[in-house]
N, C-alpha and C positions, 0 to 999 in steps of 0.2 A: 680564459678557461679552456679554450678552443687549443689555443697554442701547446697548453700544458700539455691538451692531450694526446694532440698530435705529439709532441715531443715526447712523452710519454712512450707510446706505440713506435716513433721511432728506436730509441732504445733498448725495447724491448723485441725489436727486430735484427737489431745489431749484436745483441746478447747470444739469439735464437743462430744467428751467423756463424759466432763464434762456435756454439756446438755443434755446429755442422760442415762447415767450410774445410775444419782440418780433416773431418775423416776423408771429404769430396778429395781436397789436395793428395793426401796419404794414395788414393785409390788410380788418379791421376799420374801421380810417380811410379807407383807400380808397375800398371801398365807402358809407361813410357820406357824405361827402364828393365822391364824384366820381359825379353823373347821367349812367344809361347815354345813350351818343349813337349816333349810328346816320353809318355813313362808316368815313373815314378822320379820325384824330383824333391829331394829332403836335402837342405843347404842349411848352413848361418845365414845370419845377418850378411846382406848384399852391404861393402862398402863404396860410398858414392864418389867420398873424395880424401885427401890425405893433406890436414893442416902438418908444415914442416916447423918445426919445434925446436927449442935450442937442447933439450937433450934427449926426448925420444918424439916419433912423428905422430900424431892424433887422428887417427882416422874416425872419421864422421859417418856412423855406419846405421842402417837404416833402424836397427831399434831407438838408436838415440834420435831421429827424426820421428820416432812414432811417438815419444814419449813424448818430447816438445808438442806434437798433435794432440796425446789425451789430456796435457797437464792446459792446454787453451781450451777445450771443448769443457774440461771440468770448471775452469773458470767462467766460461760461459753461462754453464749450467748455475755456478753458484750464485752469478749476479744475475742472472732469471729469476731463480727461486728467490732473490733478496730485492729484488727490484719492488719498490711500493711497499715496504714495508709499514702495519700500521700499529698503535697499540692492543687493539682487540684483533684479530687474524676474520679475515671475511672474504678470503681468496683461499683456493686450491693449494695454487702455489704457496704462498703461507705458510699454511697447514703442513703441507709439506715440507718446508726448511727448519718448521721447528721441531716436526715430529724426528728427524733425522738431528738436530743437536739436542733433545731430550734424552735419544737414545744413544747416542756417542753416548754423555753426561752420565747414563743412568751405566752402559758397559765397560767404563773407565773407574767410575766409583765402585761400582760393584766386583771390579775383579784388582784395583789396585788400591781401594781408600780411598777417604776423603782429602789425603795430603798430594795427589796427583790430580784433581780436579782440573785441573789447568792444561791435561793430557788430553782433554777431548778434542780439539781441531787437530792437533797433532793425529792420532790414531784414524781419524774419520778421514784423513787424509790419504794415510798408507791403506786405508779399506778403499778406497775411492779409487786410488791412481794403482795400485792394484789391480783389483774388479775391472775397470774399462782396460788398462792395459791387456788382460788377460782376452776380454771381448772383441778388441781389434781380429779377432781370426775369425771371426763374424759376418766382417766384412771382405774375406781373404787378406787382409794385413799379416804381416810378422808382429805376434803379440811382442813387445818389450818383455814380459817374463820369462819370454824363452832364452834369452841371450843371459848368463849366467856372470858377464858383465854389469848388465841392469840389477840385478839381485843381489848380488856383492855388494853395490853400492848403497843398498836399502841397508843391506846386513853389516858394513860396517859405522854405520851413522848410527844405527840401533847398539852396536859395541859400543860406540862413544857414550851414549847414553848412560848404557847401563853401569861403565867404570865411572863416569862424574857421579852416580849414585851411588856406589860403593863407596867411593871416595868423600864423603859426606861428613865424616867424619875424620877425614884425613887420611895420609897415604899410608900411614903406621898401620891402623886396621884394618886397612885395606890389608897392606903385603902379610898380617897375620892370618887375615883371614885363607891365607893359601897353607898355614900349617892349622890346620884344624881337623883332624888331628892331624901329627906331625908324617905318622907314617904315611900317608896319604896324599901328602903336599907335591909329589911328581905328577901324578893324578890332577889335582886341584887344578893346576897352570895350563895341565893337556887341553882338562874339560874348560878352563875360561879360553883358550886360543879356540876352543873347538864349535864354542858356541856362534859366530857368526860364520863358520865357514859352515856349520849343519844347516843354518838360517837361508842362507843363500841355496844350498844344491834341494834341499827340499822343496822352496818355490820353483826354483827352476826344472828341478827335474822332473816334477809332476806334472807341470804344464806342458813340457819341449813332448815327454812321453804322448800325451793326450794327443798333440797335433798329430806325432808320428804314427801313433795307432789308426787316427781318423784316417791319415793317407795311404797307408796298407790294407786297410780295409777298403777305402773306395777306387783302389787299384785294384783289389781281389774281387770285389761284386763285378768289376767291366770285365775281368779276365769268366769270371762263373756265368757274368749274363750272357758272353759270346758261346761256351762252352751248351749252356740252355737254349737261346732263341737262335744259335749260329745258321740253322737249317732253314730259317723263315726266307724268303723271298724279296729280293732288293733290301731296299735299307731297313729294314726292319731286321734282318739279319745280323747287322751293323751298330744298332741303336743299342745304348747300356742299359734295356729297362729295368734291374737289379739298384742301378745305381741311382734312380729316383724315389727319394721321398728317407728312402733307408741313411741314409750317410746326413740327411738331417736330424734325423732323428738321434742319431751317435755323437750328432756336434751339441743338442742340447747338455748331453751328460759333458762329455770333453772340456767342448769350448764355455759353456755355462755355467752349468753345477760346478765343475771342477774347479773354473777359473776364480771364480767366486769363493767357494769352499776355502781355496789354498788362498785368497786375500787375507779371510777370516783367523785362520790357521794362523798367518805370519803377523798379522796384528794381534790373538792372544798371546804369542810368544813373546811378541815386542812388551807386553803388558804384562808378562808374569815375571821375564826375564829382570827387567827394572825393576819391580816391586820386588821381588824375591830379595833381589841384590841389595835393597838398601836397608843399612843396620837400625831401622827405627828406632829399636829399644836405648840402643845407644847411642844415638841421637839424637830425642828427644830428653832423656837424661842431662845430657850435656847442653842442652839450650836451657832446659831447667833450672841449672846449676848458674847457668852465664846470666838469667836474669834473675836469679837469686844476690 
């Protein structure tokens, strides 16, 4: 019994590792990697290195090392929260991993049906690795949403999605469903090519804005506090006191609320987008008919 538990605790310390170790690494590289600079300093993604490729070269660039970080730290998280699981819930943790797939469950059915039930780990997923991607700026990280490469790739997997459920019915209804009406069918094709590319620059572009406002503002308070306390006497002359307490308080909305917000945001899209697109009436028809 002893052993269990130590084995047990160990575990549950190796889990606790996992969602901690990538941010420590993340912070670690940063630093190692990035000479302080003096200003205002709004870049991309710093790239580390360049895989050579038989027909274009892959550059491994830091949001893709941040995303490798939060998609371990969430796996950490989930086998925390699932670690000892019992049939009656009598832990914290527990509690909390079911109350988080009740409510996947409950915002998956509620906004797409009962024939998407099976969408819940899916969406809780893109809410998740979203959310902490966004959070990374938290910690001074380059969030992953900002690079507009990472959002594309959310937004065209969500494309896939949504034509396999179009397509449900076959590629005939599908391709009519772009003269509906006819006059309109140029239109139709615009708005289906347009749908993951508005997916992508929406996440991103709301996020990359955030950061950018947050750093022009906390370059603006050091240049206003010099302007204010400039006349004070040694370093206090020197000191940014504008820039204390203020520029946290502007990362809760930015880096938090917003990051959060636009998770949200891009996982109802993901949910309405599918659901909308798939011709139930005539699909269920047609299976009516096949087990008739």
């Amino acid at each position: 019994m002893e052993n269990k538990s130590q084995r047990f605790k160990l575990l549950d310390t190796l889990y606790l590792a996992m969602m901690i170790l990538p941010i420590v690494c993340g912070i670690i590289i940063k630093v190692l990697t990035n000479p302080p600079s003096e200003g205002i300093s709004i870049t991309g993604a710093k790239i580390y290195f360049t895989l050579k490729m038989p027909i274009q070269d892959l550059p491994i660039t830091e949001s893709q090392i941040n995303s490798w970080f939060v998609m371990i730290s969430i796996t950490g998280l989930c086998l925390f929260l699932t670690h000892g699981l019992k049939e009656k819930a009598d832990t914290k943790r527990q509690h909390i991993a079911e109350w988080i797939v009740e409510n996947s469950e409950k915002l998956v059915i509620g906004n797409m049906g009962e024939f998407f039930s099976g969408f819940a780990p899916f969406i809780a997923s893109i809410l998740g690795l979203s959310a902490f991607s966004s959070l990374l700026a938290l910690f001074g990280l380059y969030a992953p949403t900002s690079d507009v490469n990472v959002t594309a790739g959310w937004a065209i997997l969500v494309f896939v999605l949504i034509t396999y459920y179009k397509c449900k019915c076959g590629p005939l209804v599908y391709a009519k469903s772009f003269a509906d009406p006819v006059l309109l069918a140029p239109l139709n094709i615009i708005s289906e090519v347009a749908t993951p590319i508005s997916m992508a620059f929406r996440h991103y572009g709301n996020v990359l804005s955030g950061s950018v406002i947050s750093v022009l503002l906390a370059s603006g308070l050091q240049g206003l506090s010099a302007i204010v306390f400039g006349k004070l006497p040694g370093f206090l002359g020197e000191f940014p006191f504008l820039q204390i307490g203020i520029p946290a308080v502007l990362s809760v909305y930015f880096d938090v609320f917003s990051g959060i917000l636009q998770a949200y945001i891009f996982a109802m899209l993901t949910m309405l987008y599918v659901a909308g697109g798939f011709p139930a009436d005539e699909y269920f028809r047609r299976k009516a008919l096949k087990n008739n």
